[in-house]
C-alpha positions in Angstrom: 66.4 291.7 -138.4 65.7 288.3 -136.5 63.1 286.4 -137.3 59.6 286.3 -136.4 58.4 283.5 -133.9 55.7 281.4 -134.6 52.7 282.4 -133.4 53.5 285.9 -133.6 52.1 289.3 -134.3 53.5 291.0 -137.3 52.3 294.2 -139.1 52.7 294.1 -143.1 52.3 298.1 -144.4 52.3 299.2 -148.2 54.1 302.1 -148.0 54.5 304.5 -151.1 57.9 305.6 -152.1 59.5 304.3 -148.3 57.6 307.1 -147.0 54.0 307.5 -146.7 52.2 304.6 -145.5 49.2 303.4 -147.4 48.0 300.6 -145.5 48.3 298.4 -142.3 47.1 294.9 -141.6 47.7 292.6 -138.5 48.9 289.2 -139.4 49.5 285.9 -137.0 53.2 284.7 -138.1 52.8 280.8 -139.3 56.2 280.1 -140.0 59.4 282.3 -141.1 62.5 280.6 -143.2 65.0 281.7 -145.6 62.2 280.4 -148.4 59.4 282.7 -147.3 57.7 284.5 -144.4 54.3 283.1 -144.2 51.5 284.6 -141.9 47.8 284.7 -141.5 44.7 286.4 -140.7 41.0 285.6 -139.8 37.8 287.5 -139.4 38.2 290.8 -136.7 42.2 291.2 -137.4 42.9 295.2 -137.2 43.6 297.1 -140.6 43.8 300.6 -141.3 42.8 301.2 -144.8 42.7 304.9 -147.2 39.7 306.4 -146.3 38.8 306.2 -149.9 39.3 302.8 -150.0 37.1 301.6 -146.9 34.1 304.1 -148.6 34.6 302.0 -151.7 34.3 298.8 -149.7 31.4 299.8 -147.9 29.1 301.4 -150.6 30.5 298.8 -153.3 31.8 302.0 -155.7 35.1 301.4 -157.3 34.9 304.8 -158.7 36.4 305.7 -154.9 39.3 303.7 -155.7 40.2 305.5 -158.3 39.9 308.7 -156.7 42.4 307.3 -153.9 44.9 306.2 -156.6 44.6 310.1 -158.0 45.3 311.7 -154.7 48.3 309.2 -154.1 50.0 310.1 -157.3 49.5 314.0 -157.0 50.8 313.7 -153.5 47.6 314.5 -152.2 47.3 314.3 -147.7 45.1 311.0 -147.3 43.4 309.7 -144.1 43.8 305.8 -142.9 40.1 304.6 -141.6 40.2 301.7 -139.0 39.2 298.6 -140.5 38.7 294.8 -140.1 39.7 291.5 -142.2 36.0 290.6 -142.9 34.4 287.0 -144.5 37.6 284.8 -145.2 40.8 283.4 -143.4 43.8 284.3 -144.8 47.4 282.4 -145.5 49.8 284.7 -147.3 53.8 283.3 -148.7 55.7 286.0 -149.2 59.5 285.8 -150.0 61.8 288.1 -149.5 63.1 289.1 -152.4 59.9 288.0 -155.0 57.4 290.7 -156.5 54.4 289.2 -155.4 53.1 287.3 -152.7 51.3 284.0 -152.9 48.0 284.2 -150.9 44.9 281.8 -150.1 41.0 282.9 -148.9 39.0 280.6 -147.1 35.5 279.9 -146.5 33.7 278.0 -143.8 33.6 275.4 -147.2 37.1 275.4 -147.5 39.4 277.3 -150.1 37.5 279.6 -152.2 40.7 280.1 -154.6 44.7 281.0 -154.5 45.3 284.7 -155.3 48.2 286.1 -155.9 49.4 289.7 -155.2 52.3 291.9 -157.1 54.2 294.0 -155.2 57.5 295.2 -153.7 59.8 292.5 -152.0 60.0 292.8 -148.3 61.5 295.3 -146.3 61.4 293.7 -142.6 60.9 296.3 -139.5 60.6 295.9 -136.1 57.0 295.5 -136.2 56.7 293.3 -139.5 57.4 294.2 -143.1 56.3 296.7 -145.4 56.3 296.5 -148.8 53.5 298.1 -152.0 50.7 296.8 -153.5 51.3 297.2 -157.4 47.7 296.8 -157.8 47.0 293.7 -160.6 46.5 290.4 -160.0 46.2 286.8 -160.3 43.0 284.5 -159.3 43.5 280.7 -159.1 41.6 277.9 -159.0 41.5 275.7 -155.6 42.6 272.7 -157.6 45.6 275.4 -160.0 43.3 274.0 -163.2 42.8 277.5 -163.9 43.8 281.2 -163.6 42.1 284.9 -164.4 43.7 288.4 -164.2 42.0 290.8 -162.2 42.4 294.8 -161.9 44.3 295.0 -165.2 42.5 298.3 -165.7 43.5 299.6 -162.3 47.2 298.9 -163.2 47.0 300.8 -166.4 45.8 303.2 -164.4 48.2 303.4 -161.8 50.8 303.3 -164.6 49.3 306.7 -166.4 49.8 308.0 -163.2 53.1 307.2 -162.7 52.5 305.2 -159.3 53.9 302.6 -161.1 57.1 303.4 -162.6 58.5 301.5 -166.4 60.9 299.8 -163.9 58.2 298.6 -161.4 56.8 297.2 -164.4 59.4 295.6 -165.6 59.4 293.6 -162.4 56.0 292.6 -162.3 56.3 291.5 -165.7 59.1 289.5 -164.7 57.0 288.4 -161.6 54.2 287.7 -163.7 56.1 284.9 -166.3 57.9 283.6 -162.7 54.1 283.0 -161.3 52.9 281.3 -164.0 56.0 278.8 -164.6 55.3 278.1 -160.8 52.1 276.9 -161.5 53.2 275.1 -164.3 55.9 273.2 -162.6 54.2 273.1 -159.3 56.8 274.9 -157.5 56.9 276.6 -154.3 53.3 276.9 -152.3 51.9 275.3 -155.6 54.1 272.0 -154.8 52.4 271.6 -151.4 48.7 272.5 -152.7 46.8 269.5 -150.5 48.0 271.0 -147.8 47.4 274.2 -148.4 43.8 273.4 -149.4 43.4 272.0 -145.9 44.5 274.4 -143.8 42.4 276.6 -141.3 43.2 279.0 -139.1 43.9 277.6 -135.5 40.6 278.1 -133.4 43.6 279.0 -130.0 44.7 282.2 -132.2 42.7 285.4 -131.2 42.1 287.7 -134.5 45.6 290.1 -134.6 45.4 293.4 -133.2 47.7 296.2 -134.8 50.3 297.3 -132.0 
């Protein structure tokens, strides 16, 4: 596939097994290299979300989460619901080949914290690239003097479930000592952190709309 200009719209989708798509989200491409495909998002950008999902979101009930999880691994029909990137800007590293992404949320203050998400490598399309959300993962501190897990009970859910197969966790496990020795050594997004910490979405970019 070429590569994405920047500037672009691209459309990232979690899609479960290669088949059924979980989610969409429209992204603003910010630069793509051999290294990494790195995009953005602000306030307004279109999503579609398991209807599940956006009922959790709204009434603040995680229990619908785990309902959605339950009818993905009994192969359950599921509904997307129309959404929106609310509250933060968004800058999100993703290479090609990795088991996570690298991400960033920002506030009107500046970063709020580095977050990092485990999942499939990329498989580019026309559109974008999907890939799947493997559910756990890592919080960091604006300043990397500090990290927290988060959603290790979802993934030991997922796992039961067999969404997220003993090879799949083999990789994140792998993913998850390669993230860490990243932060240690201050390696890839990590190595340019000041300037990570200072970037804002450009005010000339209108809020991505899914095609």
């Amino acid at each position: 596939m070429p590569r994405f200009n920047a500037g672009q719209t691209v459309v990232r989708r979690d899609v479960y097994r290669g088949r059924r798509v979980w989610s969409e989200q429209a992204l603003r491409v910010v630069a793509d290299t051999t290294e990494a495909l790195v995009t953005a998002c602000a306030p307004g950008a279109e999503a579609r979300r398991p209807a599940l999902y956006a009922k959790a979101r709204a009434d603040g009930d995680r229990s619908a989460r785990t309902e959605a999880f339950d009818a993905l691994a009994t192969g359950e029909e599921w509904g997307l619901a129309p959404g929106v990137w609310q509250d933060t800007e968004l800058l999100l590293w993703k290479p090609p080949t990795a088991w996570f992404s690298v991400n960033a949320f920002y506030t009107r203050a500046g970063m709020r914290n580095w977050y990092v998400n485990f999942e499939h490598p990329t498989r580019r399309t026309r559109d974008g690239f999907d890939t799947f959300d493997l559910a756990v993962d890592l919080v960091v501190a604006p300043d990397l003097s500090s990290y927290t897990w988060k959603d290790e009970d979802e993934y030991a859910h997922v796992r039961r479930l067999g969404i997220v197969t003993d090879a799949e966790h083999q990789a994140v496990d792998g993913a998850r000592a390669q993230v860490l020795t990243m932060l240690e050594q201050r390696t890839g997004p990590f190595a340019e952190a000041a300037t990570w910490t200072s970037w804002r979405w450009a005010p000339a970019w209108p809020a991505p709309r899914l095609p």
